[in-house]
KOLDREN-266818 format. One record per residue (C-alpha): residue number from 1; residue in one letter; x, y, z. Coordinates in steps of 0.001 Angstrom, whole numbers. Layout:
N
R	num	residuo	x	y	z
R	NUM	A	X	Y	Z
...
END
This chain:
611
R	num	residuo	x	y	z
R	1	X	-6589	-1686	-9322
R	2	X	-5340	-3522	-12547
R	3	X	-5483	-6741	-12399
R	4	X	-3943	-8641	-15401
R	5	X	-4811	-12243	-17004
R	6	X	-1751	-13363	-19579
R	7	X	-3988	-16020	-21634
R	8	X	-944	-18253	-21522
R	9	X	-1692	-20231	-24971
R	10	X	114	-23342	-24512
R	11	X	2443	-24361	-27672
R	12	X	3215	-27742	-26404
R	13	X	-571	-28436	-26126
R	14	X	-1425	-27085	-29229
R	15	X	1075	-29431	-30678
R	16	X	-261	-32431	-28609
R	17	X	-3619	-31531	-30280
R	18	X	-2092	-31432	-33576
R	19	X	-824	-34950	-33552
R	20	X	-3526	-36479	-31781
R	21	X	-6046	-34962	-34641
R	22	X	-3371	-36217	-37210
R	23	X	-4622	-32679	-39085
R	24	X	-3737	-32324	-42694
R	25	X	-739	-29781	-43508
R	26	X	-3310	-27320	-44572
R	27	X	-5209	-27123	-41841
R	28	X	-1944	-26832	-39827
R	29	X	-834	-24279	-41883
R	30	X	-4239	-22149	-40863
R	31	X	-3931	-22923	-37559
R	32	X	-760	-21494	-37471
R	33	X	-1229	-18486	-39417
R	34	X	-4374	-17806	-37223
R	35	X	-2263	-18030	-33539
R	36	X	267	-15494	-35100
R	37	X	-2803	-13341	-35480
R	38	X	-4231	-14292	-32641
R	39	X	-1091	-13632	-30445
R	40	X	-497	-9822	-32576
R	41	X	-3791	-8807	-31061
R	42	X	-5197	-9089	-34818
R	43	X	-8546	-10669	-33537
R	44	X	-10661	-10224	-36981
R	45	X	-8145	-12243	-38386
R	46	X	-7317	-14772	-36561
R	47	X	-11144	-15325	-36280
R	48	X	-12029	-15837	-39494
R	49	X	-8786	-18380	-39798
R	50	X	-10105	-20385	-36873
R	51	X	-13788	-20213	-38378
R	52	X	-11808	-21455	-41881
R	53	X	-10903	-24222	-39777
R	54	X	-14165	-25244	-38387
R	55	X	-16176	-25047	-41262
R	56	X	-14099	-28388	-42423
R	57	X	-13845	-29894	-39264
R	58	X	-16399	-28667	-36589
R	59	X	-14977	-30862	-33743
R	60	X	-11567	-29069	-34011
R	61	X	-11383	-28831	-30134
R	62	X	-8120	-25927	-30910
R	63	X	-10105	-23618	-33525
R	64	X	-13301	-24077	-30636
R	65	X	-11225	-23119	-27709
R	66	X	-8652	-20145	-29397
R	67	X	-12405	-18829	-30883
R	68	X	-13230	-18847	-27494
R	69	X	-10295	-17162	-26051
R	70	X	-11034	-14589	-28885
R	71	X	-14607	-14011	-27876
R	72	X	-12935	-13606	-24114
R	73	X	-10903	-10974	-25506
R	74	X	-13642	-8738	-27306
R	75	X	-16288	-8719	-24060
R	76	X	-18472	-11662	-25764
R	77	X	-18150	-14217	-22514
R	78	X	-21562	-16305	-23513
R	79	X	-20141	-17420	-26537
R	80	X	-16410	-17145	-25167
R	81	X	-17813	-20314	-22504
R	82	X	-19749	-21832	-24628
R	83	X	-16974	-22629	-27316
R	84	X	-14395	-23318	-24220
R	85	X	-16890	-25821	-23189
R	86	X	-17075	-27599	-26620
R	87	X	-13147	-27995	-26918
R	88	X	-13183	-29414	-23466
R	89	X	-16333	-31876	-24055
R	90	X	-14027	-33190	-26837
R	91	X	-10697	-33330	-25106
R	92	X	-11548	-32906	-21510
R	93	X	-7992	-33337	-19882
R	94	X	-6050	-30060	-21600
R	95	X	-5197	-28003	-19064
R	96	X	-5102	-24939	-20663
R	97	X	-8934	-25209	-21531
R	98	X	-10470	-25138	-18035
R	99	X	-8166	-22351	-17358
R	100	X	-9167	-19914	-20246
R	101	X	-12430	-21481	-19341
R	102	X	-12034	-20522	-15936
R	103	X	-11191	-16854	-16780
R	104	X	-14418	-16418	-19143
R	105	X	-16101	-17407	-15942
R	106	X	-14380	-15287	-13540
R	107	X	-14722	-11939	-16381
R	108	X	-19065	-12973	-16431
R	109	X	-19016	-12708	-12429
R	110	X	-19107	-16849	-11718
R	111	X	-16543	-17419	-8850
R	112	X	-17469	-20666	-8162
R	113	X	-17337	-22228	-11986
R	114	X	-14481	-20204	-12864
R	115	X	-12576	-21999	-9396
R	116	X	-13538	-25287	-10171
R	117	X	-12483	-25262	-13620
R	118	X	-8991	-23666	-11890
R	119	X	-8737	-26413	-9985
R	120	X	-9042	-29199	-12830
R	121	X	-6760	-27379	-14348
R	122	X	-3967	-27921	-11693
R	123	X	-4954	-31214	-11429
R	124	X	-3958	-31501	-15051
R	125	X	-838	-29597	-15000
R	126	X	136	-28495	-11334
R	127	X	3297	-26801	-11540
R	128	X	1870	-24170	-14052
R	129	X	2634	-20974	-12580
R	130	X	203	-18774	-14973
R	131	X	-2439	-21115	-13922
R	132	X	-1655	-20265	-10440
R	133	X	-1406	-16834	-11365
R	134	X	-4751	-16891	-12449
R	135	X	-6061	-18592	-9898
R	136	X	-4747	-15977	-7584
R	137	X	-6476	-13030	-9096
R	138	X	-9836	-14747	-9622
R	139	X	-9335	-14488	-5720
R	140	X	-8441	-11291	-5638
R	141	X	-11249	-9940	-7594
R	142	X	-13691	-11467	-5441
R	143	X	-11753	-9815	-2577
R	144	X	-10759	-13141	-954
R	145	X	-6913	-11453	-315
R	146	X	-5543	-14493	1755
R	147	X	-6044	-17173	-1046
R	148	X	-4866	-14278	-3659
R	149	X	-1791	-14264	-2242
R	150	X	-774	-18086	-1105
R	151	X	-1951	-18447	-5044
R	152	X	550	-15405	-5763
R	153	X	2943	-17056	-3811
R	154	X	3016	-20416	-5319
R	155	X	3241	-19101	-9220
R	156	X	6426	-16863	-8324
R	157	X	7742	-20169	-6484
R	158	X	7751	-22009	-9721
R	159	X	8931	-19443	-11658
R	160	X	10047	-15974	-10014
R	161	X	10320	-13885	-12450
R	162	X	6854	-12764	-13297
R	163	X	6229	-8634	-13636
R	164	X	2388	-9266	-13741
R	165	X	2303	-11318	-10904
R	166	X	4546	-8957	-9368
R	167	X	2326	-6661	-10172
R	168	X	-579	-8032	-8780
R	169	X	1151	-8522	-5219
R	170	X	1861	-4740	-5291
R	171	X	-2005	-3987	-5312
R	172	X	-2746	-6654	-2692
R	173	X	-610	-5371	-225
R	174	X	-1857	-2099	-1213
R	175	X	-5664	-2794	-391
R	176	X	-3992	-4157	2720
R	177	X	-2601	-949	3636
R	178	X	1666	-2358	3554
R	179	X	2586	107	1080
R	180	X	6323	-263	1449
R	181	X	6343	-3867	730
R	182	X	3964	-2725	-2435
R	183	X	6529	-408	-3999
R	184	X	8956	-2825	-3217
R	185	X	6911	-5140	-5568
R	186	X	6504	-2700	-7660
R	187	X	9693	-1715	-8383
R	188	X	10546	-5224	-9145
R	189	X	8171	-5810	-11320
R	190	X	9216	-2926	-13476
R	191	X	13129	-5101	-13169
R	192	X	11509	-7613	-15238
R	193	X	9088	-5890	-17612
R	194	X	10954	-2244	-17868
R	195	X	9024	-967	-20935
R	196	X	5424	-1581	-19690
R	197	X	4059	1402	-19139
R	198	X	1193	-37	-16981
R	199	X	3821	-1607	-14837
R	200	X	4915	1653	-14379
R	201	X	2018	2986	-14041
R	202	X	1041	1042	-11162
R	203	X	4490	1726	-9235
R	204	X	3917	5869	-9688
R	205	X	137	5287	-8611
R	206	X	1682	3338	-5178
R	207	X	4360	6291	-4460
R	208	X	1105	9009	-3694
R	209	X	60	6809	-428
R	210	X	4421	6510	882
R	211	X	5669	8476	3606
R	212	X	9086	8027	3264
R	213	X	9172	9970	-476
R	214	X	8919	13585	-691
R	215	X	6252	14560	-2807
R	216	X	9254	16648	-4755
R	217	X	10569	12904	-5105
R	218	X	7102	11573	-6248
R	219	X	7177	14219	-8834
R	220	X	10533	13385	-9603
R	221	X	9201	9505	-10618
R	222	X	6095	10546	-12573
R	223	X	8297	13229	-14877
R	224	X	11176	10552	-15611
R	225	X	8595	8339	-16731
R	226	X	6922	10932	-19256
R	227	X	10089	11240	-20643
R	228	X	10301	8087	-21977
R	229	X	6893	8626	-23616
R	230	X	7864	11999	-25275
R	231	X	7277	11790	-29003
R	232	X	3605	11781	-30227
R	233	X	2174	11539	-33700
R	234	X	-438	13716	-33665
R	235	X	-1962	14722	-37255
R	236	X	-4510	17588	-37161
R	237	X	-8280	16270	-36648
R	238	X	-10325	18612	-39357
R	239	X	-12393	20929	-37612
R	240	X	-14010	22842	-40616
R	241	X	-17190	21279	-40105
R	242	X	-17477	21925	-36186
R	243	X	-19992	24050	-34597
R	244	X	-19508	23274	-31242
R	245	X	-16621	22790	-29277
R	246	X	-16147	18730	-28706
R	247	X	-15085	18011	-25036
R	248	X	-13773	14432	-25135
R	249	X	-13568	12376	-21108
R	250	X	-11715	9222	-20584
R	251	X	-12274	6763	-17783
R	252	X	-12443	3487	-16793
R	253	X	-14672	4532	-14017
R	254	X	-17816	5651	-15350
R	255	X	-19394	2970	-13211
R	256	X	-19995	2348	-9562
R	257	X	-16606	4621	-8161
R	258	X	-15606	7919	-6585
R	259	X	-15309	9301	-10031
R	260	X	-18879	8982	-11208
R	261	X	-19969	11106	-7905
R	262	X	-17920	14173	-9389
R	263	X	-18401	13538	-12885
R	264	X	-22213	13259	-12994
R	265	X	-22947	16834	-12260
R	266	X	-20253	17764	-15437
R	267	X	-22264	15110	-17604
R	268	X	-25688	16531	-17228
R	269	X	-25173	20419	-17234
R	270	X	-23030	20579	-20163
R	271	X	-24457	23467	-22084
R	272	X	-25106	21360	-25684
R	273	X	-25591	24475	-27748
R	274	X	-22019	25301	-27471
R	275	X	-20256	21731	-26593
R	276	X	-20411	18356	-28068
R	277	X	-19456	15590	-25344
R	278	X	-18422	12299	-25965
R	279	X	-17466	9644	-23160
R	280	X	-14332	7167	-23553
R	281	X	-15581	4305	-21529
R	282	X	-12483	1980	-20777
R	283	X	-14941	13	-18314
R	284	X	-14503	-3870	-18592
R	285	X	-17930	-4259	-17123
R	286	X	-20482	-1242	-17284
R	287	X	-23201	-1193	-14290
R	288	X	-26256	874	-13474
R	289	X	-23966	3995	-13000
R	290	X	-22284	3365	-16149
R	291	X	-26235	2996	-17601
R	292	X	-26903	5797	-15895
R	293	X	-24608	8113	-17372
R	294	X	-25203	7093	-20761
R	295	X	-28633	8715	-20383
R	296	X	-26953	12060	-20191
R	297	X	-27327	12846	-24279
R	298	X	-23321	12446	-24908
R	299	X	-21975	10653	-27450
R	300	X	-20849	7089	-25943
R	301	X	-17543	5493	-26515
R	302	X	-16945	1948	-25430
R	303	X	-13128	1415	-25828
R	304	X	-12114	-1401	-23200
R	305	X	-11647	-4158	-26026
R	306	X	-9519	-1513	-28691
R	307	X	-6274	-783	-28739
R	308	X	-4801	2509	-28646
R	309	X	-4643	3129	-32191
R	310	X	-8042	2448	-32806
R	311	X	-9132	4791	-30091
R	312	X	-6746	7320	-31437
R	313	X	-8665	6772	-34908
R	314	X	-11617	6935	-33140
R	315	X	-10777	10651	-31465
R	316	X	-9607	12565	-34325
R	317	X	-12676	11065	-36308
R	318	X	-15083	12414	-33762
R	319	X	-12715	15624	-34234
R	320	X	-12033	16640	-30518
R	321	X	-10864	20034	-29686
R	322	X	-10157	18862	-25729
R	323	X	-9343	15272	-24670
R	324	X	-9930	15119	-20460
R	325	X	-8148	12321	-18994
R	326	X	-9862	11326	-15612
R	327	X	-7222	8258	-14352
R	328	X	-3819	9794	-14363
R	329	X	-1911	6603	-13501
R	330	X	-4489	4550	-11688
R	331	X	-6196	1221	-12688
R	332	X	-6991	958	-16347
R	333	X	-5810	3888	-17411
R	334	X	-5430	4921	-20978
R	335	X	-2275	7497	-20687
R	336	X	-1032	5631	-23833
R	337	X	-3449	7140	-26286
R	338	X	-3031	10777	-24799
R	339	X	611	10488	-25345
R	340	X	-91	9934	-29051
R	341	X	-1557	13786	-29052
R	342	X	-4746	12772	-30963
R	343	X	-6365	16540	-29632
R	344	X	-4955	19908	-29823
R	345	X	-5653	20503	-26138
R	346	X	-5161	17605	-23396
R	347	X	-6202	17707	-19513
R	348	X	-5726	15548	-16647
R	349	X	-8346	15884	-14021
R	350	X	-10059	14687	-10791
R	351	X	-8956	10870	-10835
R	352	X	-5421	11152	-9741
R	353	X	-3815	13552	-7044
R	354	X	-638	14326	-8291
R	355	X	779	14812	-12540
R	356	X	569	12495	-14769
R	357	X	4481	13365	-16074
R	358	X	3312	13688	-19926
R	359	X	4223	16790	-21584
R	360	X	1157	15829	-24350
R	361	X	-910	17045	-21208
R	362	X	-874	20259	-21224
R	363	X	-2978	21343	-17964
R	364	X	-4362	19787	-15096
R	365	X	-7532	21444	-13318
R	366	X	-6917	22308	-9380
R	367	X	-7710	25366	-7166
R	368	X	-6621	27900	-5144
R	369	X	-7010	25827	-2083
R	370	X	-5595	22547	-3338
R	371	X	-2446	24248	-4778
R	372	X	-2054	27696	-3902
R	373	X	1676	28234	-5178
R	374	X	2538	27138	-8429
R	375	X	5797	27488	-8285
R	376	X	5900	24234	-5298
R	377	X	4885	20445	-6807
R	378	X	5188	21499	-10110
R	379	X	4579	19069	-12500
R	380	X	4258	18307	-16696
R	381	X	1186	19823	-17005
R	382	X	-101	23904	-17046
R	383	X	-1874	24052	-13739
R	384	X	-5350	25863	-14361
R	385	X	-7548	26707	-11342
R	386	X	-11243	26599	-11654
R	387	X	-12256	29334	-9259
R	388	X	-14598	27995	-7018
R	389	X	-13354	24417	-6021
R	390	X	-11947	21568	-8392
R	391	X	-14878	19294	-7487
R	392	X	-18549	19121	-8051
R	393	X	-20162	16721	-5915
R	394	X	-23283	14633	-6846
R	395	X	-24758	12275	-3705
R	396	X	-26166	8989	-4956
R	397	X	-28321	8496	-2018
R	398	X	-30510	10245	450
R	399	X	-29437	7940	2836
R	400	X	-31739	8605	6467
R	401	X	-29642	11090	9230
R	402	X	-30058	10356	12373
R	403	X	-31134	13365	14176
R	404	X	-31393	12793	17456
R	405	X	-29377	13259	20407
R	406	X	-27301	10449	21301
R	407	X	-28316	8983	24418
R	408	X	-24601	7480	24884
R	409	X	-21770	9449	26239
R	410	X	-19336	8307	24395
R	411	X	-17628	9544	21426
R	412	X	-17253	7768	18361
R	413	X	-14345	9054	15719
R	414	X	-14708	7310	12507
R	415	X	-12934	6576	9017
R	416	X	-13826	5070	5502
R	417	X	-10598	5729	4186
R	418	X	-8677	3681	1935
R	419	X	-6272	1491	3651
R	420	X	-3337	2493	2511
R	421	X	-3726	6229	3583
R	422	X	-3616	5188	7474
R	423	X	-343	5209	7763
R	424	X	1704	5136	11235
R	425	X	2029	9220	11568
R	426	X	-2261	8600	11499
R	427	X	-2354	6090	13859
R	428	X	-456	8324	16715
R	429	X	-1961	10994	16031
R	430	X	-5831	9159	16427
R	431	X	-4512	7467	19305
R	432	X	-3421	10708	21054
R	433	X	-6955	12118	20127
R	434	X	-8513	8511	21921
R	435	X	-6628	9210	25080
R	436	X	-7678	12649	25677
R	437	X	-11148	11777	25127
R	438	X	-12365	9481	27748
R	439	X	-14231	6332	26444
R	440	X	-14109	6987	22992
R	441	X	-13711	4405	20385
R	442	X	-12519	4661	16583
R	443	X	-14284	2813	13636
R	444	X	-12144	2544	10502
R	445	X	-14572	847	7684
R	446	X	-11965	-906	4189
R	447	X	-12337	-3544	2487
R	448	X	-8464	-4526	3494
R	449	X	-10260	-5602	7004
R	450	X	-11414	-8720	5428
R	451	X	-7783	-10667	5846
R	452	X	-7575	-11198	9881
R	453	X	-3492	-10848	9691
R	454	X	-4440	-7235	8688
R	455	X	-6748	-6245	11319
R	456	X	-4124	-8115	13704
R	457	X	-1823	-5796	12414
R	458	X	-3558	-2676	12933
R	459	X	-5137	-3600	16299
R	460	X	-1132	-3955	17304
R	461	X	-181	-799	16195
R	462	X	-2493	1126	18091
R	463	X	-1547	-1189	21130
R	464	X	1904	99	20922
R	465	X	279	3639	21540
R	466	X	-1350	2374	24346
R	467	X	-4913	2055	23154
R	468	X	-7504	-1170	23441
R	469	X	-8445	-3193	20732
R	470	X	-11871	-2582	22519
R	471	X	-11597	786	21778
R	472	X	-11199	46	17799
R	473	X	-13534	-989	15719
R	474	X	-12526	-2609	12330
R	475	X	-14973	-2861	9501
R	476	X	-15137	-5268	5982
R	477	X	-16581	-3194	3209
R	478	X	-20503	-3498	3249
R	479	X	-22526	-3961	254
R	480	X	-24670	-820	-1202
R	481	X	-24342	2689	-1141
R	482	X	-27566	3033	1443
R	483	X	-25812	759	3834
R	484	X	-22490	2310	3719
R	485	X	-23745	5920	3751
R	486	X	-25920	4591	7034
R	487	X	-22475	3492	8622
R	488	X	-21851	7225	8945
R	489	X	-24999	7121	11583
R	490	X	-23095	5137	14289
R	491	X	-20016	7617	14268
R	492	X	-20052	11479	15743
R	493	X	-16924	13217	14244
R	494	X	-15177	11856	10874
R	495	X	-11247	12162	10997
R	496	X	-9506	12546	7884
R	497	X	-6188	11205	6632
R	498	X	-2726	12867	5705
R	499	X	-1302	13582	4013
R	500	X	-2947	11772	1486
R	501	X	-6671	13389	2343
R	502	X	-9820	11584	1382
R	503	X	-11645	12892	-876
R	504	X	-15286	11248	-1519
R	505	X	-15125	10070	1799
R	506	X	-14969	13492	3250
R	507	X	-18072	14701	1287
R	508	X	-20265	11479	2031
R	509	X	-19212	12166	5895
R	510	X	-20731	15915	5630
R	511	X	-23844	14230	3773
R	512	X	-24075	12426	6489
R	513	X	-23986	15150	8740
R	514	X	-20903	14790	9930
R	515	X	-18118	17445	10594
R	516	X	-14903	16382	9362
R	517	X	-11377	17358	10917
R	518	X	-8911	18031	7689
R	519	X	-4991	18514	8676
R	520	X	-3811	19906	5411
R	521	X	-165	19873	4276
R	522	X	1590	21867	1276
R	523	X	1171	19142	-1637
R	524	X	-2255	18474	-3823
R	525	X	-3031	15306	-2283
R	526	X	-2512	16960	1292
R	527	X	-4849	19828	796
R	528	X	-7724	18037	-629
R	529	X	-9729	18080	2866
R	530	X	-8849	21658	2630
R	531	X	-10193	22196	-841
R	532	X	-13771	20591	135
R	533	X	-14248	22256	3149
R	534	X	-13737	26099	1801
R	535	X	-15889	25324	-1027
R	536	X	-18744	24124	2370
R	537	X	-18057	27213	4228
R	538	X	-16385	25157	7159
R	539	X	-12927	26080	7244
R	540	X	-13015	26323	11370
R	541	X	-12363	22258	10886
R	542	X	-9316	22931	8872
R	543	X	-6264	22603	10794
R	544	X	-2611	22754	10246
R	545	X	-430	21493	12282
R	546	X	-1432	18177	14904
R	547	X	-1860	20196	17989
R	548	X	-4907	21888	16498
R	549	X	-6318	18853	15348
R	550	X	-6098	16988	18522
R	551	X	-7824	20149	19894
R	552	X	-10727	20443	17233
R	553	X	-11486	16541	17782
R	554	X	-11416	17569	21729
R	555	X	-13720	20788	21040
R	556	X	-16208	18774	19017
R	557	X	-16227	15575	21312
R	558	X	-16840	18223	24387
R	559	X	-19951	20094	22832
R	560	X	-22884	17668	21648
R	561	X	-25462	20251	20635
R	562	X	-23168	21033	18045
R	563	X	-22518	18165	17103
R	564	X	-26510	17206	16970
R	565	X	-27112	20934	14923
R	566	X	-24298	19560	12402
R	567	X	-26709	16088	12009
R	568	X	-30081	18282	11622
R	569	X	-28616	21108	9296
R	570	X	-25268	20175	7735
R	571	X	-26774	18306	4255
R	572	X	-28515	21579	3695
R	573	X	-25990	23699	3998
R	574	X	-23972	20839	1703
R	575	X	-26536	21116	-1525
R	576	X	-26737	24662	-842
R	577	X	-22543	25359	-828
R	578	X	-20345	25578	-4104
R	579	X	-18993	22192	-3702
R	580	X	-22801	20905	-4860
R	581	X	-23989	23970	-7336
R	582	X	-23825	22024	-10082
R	583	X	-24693	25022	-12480
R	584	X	-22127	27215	-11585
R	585	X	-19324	24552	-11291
R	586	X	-20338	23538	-15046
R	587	X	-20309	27397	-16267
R	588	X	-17132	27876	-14740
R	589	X	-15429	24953	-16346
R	590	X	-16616	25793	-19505
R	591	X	-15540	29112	-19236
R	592	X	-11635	27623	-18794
R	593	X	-12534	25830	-21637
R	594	X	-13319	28547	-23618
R	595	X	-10048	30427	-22161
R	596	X	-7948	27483	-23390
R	597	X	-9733	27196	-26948
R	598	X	-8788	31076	-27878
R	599	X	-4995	30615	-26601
R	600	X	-4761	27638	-29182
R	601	X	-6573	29543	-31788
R	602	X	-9454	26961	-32050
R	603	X	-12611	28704	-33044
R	604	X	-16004	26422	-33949
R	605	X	-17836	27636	-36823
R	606	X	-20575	30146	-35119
R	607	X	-19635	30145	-31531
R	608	X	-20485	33656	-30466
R	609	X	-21131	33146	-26978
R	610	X	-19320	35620	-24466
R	611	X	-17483	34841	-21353
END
């Protein structure tokens, strides 16, 4: 989930600098030029200004710290702290220094400098509220949602209008699973910043997890915001000199994320005689998956620190023939550059549940099972099915089963779905399942169960249908894929959510060895569960109305051997099934591929393969 850092330069500082440096008019003159630059988003610039500016006078503690701020800005944190630090070894009581110091910190992964320095810097200047701002999401990315929000809190009581602390809030609560009060935020953050479109973005993202909109209404949203984004200024790569046909993917989550499970198999089993693949990395900070996929022979993109032009630039130079957008409207998405047109043929795919709303789109990938009318939910995009299932899963672990019988009795019913998708209609239904099975217990695993109002919150609802807080078991996120996956061990059936379905969470359960119990609804994001468990073969744990799935948990609770021939068997079955045949799901979408390439006339040099 975005969270968003204004730099907050300081004018009255800079001034203060000014006079107490007594600088000449020329060197005021640069220094002004440069923070025009600097505050376009012309970095090369205003660099060389501020550089202008040190070579006469090295101890310039404003050309040291805005350099800094500028090496922030473009990924280099090393230098970005070290020439903070200078500025503030010379003037140590400026307030905004130790907090742009603060955030260099917090961007390299150093909670505890980047606080400290957030804390001087209140000292220094205490009714701030961008410092407070700051402070708050330096909490929040460390996942320490209590402080976030008091911090949150604080800023918008000094000054309440504030869309990106607005913003922020809306993702809190989120994580926390209150997704009215989110939208609520949401919407009034778009009040005060109504032509951000990652303010909106972040409003149309919250409306998939509601259950008081329709999804017709959701669709309603995400199309009135595409039309504000309607023109595009596409000019014509030149494809004279293309052999191949050039796939292009964006994401910010080619790292450590749900994505990366389903997009590794695509990666690695592109057939490279006929396609040319190149990744458009929007991740802020790349990890061993992001490594990882790298290795697969594509051509790598790193466009976190450009701006939408330059990565428009960037596609039509690299002359792509299909752009793949992989966010739709989540976290760090770039929508912005697809609605510039910079390909002939744009797709929206796997990281979003529901359209985009951009008619530059023109299909999004599904399947029979997740949509089988077209004619319902019908969004901006073409809807395309790939034949055999949408996804292509890739385990990252192999991640012990435990295959023997359970000595204990009781049943344990389990979820490691997002917060936000337990909603109240869950929560009866799970605690209707509880009372018909004697002495069972339920263990929901989030990272929202770190903030004890939250659990408080959830052990209450399920009091008011009549069920134990000793009968639920509430779970922090753990650290490492192994120890997650190994949760799966101390549960016996996996429950899934509606209507917004889980997705990876569903196919790490059957991994596991787990059988899952799907109730699937008439929208995409309801008929996910459904989607996975055709492409397994187990469509007996489909259900579709919540009779049937009270009696499939019952059925399953009331016949252990099955349960144990599901731990010893069901991962085979899993590699073996269509939802893991990597080499078929690849073939197939390169066959759409090809289907889409001859409606648009598009025809590489010597591509004579047949389909």
């Amino acid at each position: 989930m975005k969270i968003s850092f204004p730099i907050g330069f300081r004018l009255v500082e800079r001034n203060q600098m000014i006079k107490m440096n007594a600088m000449n008019s020329i060197i005021q003159n640069t220094m002004h030029q440069a923070i025009t630059y600097h505050q376009k988003g012309e970095y090369q610039q205003a660099s060389e200004l501020y550089q202008k500016i040190l070579n006469s006078d090295p101890k310039n503690p404003d050309a040291l710290h805005y350099s800094g701020v500028i090496a922030m800005q473009t990924g280099h944190l090393k230098r970005a702290i070290q020439l903070i630090e200078k500025a503030i070894a010379i003037c140590p009581n400026i307030s905004g220094f130790h907090s742009n110091l603060a955030m260099a910190y917090k961007d390299h992964g150093q909670f505890q400098p980047a606080l400290d320095h957030y804390i001087k810097a209140l000292e220094l200047n205490p009714k701030n509220p961008t410092i407070h701002f700051n402070l708050g999401a330096l909490y929040q990315t460390f996942d320490k949602y209590e402080e976030a929000q008091n911090s949150y809190n604080q800023s918008l009581t000094l000054s309440p209008n504030q869309p990106l602390v607005l913003h922020n809030l809306c993702n809190l609560l989120l994580k926390q699973g209150d997704v009215p009060k989110a939208i609520l935020f949401a919407k009034k953050a778009i009040n005060f910043a109504p032509n951000d479109p990652k303010i909106q973005s972040n409003y149309l993202f919250a409306l998939n997890y509601s259950i008081d909109h329709s999804p017709a209404d959701i669709i309603h949203e995400h199309l009135k915001w595409g039309q504000q984004y309607i023109q595009s200024l596409s000019k014509k790569p030149d494809f004279q000199n293309s052999s191949r046909i050039h796939v292009g993917y964006v994401s910010p989550d080619f790292r450590q994320h749900s994505v990366s499970k389903f997009m590794a198999a695509i990666l690695n089993n592109h057939d490279t005689k006929y396609f040319d693949i190149y990744c458009y990395s929007n991740v802020k900070k790349p990890d061993h998956v992001t490594h990882a996929l790298k290795q697969t022979g594509v051509h790598w993109r790193d466009i976190y620190y450009q701006n939408d032009n330059e990565v428009y630039d960037q596609i039509q130079a690299d002359g792509i023939h299909i752009l793949v957008d992989l966010a739709g409207h989540a976290s760090d998405n770039r929508l912005m550059i697809f609605a510039k047109k910079p390909a002939p043929i744009q797709i929206t795919y796997l990281g979003y549940p529901n359209t985009t709303g951009l008619t530059q789109i023109n299909y999004r990938l599904i399947d029979h099972h997740s949509d089988p009318d077209l004619n319902l939910f019908a969004g901006s995009e073409q809807r395309m099915y790939l034949p055999n299932g949408f996804l292509c899963y890739t385990p990252s672990e192999k991640t012990k089963i435990n295959d023997k019988q359970s000595r204990s009795k009781s049943i344990t019913f389990g979820s490691f779905n997002n917060l936000p998708k337990i909603n109240k209609h869950v929560i009866a239904l799970w605690s209707k399942i509880l009372k018909a099975v004697p002495d069972s217990r339920l263990m929901l695993k989030t990272k929202g169960f770190k903030v004890h109002d939250v659990r408080e919150q959830f052990h209450e609802q399920f009091q008011k249908q009549g069920i134990h807080p000793k009968r639920i078991q509430l779970m922090e996120y753990v650290k490492g894929a192994d120890s997650h996956l190994s949760l799966y061990n101390e549960i016996d059936i996996a429950l899934d959510t509606f209507p917004y379905n889980g997705t990876t969470t569903t196919c790490e359960a059957l991994w596991m060895g787990k059988p899952v119990i799907t109730l699937s609804g008439h929208h995409h994001a309801a008929r996910v569960g459904e989607s996975i468990l055709s492409q397994t073969g187990l469509k007996e744990w489909i259900t579709h109305n919540e009779s049937d799935y009270i009696k499939k948990a019952i059925d399953l609770a009331n016949h252990p051997d099955d349960r144990l021939y599901c731990r010893k068997h069901l991962r085979t079955w899993l590699e073996q099934s269509l939802l893991c045949r990597k080499d078929l799901f690849v073939k197939t979408l390169e066959h759409v591929y090809y289907q889409l390439m001859n409606r648009c006339n598009l025809h590489p040099c010597h591509r004579t393969k047949k389909t």
